[in-house]
C-alpha positions in Angstrom: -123.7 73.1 -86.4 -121.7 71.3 -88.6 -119.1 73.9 -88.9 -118.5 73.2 -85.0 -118.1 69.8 -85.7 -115.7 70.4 -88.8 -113.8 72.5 -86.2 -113.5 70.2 -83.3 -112.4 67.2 -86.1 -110.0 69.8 -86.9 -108.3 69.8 -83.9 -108.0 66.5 -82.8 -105.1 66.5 -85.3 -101.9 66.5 -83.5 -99.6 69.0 -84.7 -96.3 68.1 -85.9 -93.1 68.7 -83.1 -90.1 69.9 -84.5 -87.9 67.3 -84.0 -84.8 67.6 -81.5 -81.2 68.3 -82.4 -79.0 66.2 -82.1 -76.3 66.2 -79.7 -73.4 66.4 -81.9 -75.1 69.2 -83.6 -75.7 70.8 -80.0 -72.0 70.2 -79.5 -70.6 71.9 -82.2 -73.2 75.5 -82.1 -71.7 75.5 -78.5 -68.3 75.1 -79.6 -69.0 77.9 -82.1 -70.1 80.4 -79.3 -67.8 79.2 -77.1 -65.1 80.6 -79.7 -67.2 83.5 -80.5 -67.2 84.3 -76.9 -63.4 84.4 -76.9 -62.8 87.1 -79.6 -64.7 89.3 -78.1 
């Protein structure tokens, strides 16, 4: 019993979300394929 109840405490935790990239960092990757795209 009170391993359920360890459990269920457990997961009420919210896990952490990776956070989002930023858009100049977005903007530069696709400049990189973009030029990657272009040799081939």
């Amino acid at each position: 019993m009170v391993k359920a109840i360890n459990s269920f405490h457990r997961k009420k935790e919210p896990e952490p979300e990776p956070a989002p990239a930023d858009p100049e960092d977005v903007q530069l990757l696709r400049e990189i394929r973009d030029l990657l795209k272009k040799e081939k």
